[in-house]
C-alpha positions as a Markdown table, in Angstrom:
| # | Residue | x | y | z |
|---|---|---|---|---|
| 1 | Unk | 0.0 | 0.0 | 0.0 |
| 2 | Unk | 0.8 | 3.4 | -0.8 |
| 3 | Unk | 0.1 | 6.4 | 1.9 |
| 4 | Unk | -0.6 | 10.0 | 1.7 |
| 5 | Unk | -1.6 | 12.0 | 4.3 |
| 6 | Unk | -1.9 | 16.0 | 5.1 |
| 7 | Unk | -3.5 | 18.0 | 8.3 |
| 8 | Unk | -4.6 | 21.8 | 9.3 |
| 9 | Unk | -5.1 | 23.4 | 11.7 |
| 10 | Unk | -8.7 | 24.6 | 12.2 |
| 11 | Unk | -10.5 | 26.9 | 14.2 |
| 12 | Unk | -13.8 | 24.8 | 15.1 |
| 13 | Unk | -14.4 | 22.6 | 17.4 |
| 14 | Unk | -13.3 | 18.8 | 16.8 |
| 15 | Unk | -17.5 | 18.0 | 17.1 |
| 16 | Unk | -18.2 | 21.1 | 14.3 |
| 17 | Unk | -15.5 | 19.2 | 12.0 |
| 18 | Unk | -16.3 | 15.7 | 12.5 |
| 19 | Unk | -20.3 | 16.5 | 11.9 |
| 20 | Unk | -19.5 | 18.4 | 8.3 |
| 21 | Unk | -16.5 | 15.9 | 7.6 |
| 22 | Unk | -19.2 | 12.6 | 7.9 |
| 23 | Unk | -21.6 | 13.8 | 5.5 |
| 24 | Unk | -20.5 | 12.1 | 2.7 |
| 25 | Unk | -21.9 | 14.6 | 0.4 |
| 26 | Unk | -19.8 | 17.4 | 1.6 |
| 27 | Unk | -16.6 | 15.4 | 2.2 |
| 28 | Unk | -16.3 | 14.3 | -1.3 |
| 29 | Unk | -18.0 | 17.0 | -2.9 |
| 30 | Unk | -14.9 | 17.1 | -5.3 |
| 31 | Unk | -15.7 | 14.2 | -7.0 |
| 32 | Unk | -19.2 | 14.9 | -8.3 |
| 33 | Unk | -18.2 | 18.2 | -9.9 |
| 34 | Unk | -16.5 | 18.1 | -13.5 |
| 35 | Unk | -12.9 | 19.1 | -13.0 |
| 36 | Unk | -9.4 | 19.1 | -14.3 |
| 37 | Unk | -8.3 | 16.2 | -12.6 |
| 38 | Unk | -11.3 | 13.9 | -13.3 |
| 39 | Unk | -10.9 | 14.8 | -16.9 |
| 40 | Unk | -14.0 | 16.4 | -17.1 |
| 41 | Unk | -15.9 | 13.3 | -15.8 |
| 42 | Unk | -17.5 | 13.0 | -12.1 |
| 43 | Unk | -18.9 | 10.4 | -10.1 |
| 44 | Unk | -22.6 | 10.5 | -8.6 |
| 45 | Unk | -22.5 | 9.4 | -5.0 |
| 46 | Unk | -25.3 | 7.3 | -3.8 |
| 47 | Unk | -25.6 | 6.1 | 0.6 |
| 48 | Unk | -27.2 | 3.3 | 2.0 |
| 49 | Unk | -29.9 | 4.2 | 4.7 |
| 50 | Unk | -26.7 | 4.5 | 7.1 |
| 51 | Unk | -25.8 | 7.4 | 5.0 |
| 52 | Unk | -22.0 | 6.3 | 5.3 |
| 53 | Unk | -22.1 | 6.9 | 8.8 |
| 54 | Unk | -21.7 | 3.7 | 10.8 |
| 55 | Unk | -19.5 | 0.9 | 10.9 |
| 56 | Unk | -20.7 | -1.3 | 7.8 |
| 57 | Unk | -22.7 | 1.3 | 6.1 |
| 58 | Unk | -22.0 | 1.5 | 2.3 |
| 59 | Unk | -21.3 | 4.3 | 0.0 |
| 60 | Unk | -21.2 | 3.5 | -4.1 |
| 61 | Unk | -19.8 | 5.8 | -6.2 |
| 62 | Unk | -20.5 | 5.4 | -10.3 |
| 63 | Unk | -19.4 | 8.0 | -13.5 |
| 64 | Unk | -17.7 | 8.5 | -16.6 |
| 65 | Unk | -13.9 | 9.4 | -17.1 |
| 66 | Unk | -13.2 | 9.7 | -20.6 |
| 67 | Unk | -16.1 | 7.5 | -22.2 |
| 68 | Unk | -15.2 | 4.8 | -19.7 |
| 69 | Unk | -17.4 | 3.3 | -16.8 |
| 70 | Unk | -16.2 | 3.7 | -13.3 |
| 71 | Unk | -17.4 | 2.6 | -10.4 |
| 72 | Unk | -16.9 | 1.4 | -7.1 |
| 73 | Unk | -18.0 | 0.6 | -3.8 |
| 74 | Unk | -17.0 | 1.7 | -0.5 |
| 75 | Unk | -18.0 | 0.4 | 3.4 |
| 76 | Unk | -17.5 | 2.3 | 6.8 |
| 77 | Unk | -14.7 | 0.3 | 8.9 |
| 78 | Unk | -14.6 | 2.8 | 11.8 |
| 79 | Unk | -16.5 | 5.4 | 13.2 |
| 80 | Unk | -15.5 | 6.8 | 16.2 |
| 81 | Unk | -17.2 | 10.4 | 16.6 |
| 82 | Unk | -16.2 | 13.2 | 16.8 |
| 83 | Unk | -12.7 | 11.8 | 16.4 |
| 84 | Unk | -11.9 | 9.0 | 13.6 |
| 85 | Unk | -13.3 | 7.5 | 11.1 |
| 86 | Unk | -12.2 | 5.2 | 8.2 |
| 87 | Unk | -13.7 | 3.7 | 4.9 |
| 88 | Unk | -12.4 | 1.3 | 2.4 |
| 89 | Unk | -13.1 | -0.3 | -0.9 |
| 90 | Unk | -14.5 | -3.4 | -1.4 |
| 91 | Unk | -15.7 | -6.2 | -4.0 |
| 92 | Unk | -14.8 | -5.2 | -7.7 |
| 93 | Unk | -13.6 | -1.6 | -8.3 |
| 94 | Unk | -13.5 | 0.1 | -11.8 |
| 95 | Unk | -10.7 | 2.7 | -12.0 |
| 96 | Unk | -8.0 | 3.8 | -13.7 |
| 97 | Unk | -5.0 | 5.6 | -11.8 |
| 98 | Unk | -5.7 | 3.5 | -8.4 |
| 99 | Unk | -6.6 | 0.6 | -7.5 |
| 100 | Unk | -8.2 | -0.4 | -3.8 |
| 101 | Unk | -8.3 | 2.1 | -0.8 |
| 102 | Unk | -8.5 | 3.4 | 2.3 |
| 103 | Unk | -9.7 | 6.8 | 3.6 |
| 104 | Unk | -9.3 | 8.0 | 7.1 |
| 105 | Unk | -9.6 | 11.1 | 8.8 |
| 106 | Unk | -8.7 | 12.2 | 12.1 |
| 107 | Unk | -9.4 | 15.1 | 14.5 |
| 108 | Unk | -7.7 | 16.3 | 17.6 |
| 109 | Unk | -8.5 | 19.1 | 20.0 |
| 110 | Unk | -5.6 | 22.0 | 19.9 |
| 111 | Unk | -6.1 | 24.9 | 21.8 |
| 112 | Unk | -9.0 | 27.2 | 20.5 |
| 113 | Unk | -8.8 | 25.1 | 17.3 |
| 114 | Unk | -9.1 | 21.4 | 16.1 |
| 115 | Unk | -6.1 | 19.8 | 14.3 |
| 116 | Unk | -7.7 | 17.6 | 11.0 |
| 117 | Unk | -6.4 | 14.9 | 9.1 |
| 118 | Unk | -7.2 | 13.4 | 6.3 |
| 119 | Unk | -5.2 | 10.3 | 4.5 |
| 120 | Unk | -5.1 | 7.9 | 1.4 |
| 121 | Unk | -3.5 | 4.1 | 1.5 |
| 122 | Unk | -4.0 | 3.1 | -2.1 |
| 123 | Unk | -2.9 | 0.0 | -4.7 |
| 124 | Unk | -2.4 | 1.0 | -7.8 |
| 125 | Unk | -4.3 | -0.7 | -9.7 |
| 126 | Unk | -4.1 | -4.4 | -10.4 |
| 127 | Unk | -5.3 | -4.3 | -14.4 |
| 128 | Unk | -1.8 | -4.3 | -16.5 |
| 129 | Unk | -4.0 | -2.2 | -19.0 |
| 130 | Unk | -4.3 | 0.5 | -16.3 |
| 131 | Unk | -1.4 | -0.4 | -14.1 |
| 132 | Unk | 0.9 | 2.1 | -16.1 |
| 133 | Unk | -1.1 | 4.7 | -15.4 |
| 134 | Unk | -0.9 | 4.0 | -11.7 |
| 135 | Unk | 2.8 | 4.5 | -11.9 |
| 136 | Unk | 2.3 | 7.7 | -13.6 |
| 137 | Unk | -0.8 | 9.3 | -11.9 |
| 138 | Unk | -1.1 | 7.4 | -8.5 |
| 139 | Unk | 0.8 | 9.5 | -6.2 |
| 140 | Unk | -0.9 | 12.6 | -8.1 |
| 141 | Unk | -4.4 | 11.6 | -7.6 |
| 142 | Unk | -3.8 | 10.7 | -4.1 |
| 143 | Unk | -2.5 | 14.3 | -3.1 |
| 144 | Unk | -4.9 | 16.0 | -5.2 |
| 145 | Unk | -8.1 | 13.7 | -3.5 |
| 146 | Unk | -6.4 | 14.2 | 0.1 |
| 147 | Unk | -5.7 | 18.0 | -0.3 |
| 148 | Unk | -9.6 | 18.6 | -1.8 |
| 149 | Unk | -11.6 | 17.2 | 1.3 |
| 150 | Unk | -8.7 | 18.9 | 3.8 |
| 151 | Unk | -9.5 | 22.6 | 1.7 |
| 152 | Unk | -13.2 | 21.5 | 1.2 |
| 153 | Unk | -13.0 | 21.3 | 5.2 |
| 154 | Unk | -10.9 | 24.4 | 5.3 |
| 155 | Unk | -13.0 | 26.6 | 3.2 |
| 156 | Unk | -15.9 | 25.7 | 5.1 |
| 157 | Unk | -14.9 | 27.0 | 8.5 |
| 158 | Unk | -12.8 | 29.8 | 7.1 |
């Protein structure tokens, strides 16, 4: 597994943060809006009646990159409020720069403000047609997913 991580400093309280951060919809917001890095594609985000907030509660994610299907399907390991949770792949994934995952994010009390974490630990992907491209792009995506849900966070309490 590879592992990127990044945290901020945050002036909220750690039960603020973890209460925007678990709503799926906000926390990856950046994947369901056409960008850049998603060549032009984005994913529609669809929760189980746990809403991706419990231990076993699923979240599938499904869109178009480049005229190709992607999908995949993601369940709630930990949950922890207001201080972890994690979330990782599972069953048969469609994707092209990474392969399986794991989320997490973290939040400590510091001070007035609330230190927040967020991290990737990603395969690249196991297809040789696509495996390339994990060499290429992996470590790219991964920075760019980490570093939009820590400034998605960010913004919001700014």
């Amino acid at each position: 597994m590879r592992h990127f991580e990044k945290s901020v400093s945050i002036k909220a309280s750690v039960q603020e943060i973890f209460e925007y951060a678990d709503d799926h919809a906000n926390f990856s917001a950046h994947m369901s809006k056409s960008s850049w890095m998603m060549a032009g594609g984005k994913m529609k985000t669809q929760v189980d009646e746990g809403r991706g907030q419990k231990v076993g509660s699923h979240i599938r994610l499904k869109g178009k990159i480049l005229g190709i299907n992607l999908y995949l399907n993601e369940v709630v390991t930990v949950h922890e409020p207001p201080f972890r949770k994690t979330w990782q792949t599972v069953g048969d994934l469609s994707l092209l720069v990474i392969g399986h995952y794991r989320l997490g994010l973290g939040i400590n009390p510091e001070n007035s403000h609330s230190k927040f974490k967020a991290y990737i630990d990603y395969e690249l992907p196991e297809s040789f047609r696509t495996r390339w491209l994990g060499y290429l792009f992996g470590r790219i995506y991964a920075k760019w997913c980490v570093n939009q849900m820590i400034n998605g966070v960010k913004e919001h309490f700014k």
